[in-house]
C-alpha positions as CSV (number, residue, x, y, z in Angstrom):
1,X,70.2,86.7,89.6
2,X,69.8,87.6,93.4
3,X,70.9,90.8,94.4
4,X,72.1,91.6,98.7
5,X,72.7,94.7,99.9
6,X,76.0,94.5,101.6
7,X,75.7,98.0,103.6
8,X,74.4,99.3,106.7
9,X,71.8,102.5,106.1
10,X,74.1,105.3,107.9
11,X,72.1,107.5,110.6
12,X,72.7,109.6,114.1
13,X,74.0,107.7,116.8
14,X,74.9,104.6,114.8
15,X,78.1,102.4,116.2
16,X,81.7,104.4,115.2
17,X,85.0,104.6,116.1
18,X,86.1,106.0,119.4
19,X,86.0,110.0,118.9
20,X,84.6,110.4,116.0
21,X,82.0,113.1,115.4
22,X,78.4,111.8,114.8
23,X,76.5,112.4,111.9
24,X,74.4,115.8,112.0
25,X,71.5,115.7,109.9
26,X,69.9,119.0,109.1
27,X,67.3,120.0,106.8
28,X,67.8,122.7,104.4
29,X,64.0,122.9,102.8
30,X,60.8,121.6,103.3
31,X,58.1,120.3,100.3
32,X,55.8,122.3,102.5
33,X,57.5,125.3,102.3
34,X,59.8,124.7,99.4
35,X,58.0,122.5,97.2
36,X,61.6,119.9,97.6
37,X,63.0,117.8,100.5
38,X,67.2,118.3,100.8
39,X,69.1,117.7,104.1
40,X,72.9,118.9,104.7
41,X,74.6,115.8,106.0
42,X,77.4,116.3,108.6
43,X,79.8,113.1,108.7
44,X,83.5,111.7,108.7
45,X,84.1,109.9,106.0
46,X,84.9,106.1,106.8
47,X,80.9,106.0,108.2
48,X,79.1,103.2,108.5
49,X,79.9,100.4,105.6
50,X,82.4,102.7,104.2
51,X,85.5,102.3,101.6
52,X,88.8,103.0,103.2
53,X,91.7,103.7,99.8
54,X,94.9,103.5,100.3
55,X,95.3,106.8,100.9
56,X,93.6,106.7,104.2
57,X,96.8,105.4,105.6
58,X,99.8,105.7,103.3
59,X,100.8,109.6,102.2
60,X,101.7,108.9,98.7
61,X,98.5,106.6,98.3
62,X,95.8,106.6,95.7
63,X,92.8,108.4,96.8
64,X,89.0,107.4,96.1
65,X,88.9,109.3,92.9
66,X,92.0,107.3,91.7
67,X,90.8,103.8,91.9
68,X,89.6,102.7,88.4
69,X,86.1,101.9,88.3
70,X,86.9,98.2,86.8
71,X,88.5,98.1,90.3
72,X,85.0,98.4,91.8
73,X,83.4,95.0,90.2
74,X,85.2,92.2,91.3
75,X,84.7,88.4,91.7
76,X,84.1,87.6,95.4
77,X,85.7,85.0,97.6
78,X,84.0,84.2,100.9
79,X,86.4,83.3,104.3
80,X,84.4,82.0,106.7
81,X,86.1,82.5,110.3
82,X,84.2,82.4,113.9
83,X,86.6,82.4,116.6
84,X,88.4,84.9,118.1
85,X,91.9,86.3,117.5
86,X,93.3,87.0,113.7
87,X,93.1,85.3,110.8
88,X,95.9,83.3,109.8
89,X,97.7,82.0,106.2
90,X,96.7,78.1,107.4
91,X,93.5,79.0,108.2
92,X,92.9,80.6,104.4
93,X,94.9,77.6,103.1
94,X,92.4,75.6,105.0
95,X,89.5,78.0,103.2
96,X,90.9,76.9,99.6
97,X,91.2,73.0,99.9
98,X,87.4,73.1,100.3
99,X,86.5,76.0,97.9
100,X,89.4,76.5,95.3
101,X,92.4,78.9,95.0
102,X,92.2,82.6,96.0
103,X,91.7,83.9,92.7
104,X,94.0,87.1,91.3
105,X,91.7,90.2,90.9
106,X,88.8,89.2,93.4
107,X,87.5,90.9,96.5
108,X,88.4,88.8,99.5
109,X,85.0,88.9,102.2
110,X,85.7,87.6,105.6
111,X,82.4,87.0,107.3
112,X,82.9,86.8,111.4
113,X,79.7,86.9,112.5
114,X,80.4,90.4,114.6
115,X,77.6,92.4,115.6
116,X,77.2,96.1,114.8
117,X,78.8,98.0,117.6
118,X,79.5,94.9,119.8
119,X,82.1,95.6,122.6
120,X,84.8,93.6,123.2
121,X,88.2,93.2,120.9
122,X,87.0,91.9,117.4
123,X,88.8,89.4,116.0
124,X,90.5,90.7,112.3
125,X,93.2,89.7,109.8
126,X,96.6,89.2,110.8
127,X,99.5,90.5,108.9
128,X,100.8,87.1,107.7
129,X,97.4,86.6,106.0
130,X,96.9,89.7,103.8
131,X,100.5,88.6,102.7
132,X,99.2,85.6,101.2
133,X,96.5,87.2,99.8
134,X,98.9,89.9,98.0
135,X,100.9,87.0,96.4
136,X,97.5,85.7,95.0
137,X,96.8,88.9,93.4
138,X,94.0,89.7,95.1
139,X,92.7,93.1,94.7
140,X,90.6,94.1,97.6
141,X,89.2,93.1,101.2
142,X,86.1,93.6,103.4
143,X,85.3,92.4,106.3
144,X,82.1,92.7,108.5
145,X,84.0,94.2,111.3
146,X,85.1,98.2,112.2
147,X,88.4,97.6,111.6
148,X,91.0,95.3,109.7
149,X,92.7,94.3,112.6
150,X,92.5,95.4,116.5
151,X,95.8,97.5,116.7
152,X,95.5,98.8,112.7
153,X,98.9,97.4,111.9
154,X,97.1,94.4,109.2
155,X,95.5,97.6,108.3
156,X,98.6,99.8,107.5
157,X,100.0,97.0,105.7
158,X,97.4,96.5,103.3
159,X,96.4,100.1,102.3
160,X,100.2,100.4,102.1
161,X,100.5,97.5,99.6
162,X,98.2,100.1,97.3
163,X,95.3,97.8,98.0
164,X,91.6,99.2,99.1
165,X,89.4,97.8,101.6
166,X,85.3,98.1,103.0
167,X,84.6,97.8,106.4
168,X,81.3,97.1,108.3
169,X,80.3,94.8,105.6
170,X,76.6,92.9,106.3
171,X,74.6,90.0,105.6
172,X,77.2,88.0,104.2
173,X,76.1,85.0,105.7
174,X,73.8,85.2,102.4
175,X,76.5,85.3,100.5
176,X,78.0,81.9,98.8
177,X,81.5,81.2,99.6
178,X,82.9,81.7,95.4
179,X,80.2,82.5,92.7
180,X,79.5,85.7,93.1
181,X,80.3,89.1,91.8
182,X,80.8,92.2,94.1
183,X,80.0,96.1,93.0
184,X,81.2,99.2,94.8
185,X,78.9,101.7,94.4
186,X,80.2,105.1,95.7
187,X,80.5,109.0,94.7
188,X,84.1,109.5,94.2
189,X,84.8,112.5,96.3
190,X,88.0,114.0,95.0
191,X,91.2,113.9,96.9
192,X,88.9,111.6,99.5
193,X,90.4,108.7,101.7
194,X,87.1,106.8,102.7
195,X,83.0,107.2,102.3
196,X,80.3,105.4,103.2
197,X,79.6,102.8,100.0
198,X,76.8,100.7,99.2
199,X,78.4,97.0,97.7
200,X,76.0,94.9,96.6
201,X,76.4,91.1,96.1
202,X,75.1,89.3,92.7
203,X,74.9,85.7,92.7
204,X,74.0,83.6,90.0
205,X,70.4,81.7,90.2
């Protein structure tokens, strides 16, 4: 079984959204004077490769602490999609003549190829397309990219369909397109509408 790391380490100065705080890093004791290291870590929460719930968009939405850890270990489907704009129903119709059917309770990847903090409008998933994939069944979506879509609407409709979603996913270019098995790793802050996560890939030998 080969494991990948799906996350970006989170530190000071990394790429975030426009206004955001940074991350303050402080530290609290020394081994030299304490005989312990422990920082006090300053940071919104959707940072770096971060969860978003649904609550981080809808009102009445679950929060972190309400998503059911059997929720957290999910099959996962690959989309492969390198151009720019959004990604489109025929385009994911496209995906599953050559790989299979979306299957019902999987995490949906799509790998883009965008850098880290690139400028420029990313491309993302259009409306139409998380549609299909909620008529699947599909429980979840990620996406190496800062945000769902460029104007958050694909965004809204998803976390409003009570679906959760990880953004500024990596390396999945090392990921197989079906196969594999996803696991969210995350502390489950209570009330919480995103945190920085640490999903990690299995695949099969």
């Amino acid at each position: 079984m080969k494991v990948i790391d799906l996350s970006h380490p989170f530190h000071p100065g990394q790429p975030r959204y426009p206004g955001d705080p940074d991350q303050v890093t402080e530290t609290i004791s020394t081994i030299a004077d304490d005989g312990f290291l422990m920082h006090r870590y300053h940071l919104v929460g959707p940072w770096g490769t971060h969860i978003d719930a649904p609550a981080h968009f809808d009102p009445t939405g679950r929060t972190l602490d309400e998503i059911a850890v059997d929720e957290l270990i999910l099959p996962l489907y690959t989309v492969r999609f390198d151009q720019p704009g959004l990604l489109t129903p025929d385009h994911l119709r496209e995906v599953e003549a050559t790989h299979g059917p979306i299957p019902p309770g999987c995490f949906v990847a799509l790998h883009t190829g965008w850098d880290w903090g690139a400028e420029g409008t990313a491309p993302g998933w259009s409306v139409p397309a998380l549609e299909l994939l909620h008529d699947r069944g599909v429980t979840a979506i990620g996406h190496d990219l800062p945000d769902t879509d460029p104007t958050l609407e694909a965004q809204s409709w998803w976390l409003h369909h009570d679906h959760w979603q990880i953004e500024n996913l990596t390396r999945l270019e090392r990921v197989p397109d079906t196969g594999a098995t996803i696991v969210c790793a995350f502390p489950v802050p209570v009330g919480g509408a995103s945190f920085p996560v640490r999903p990690l890939a299995f695949i099969p030998d």
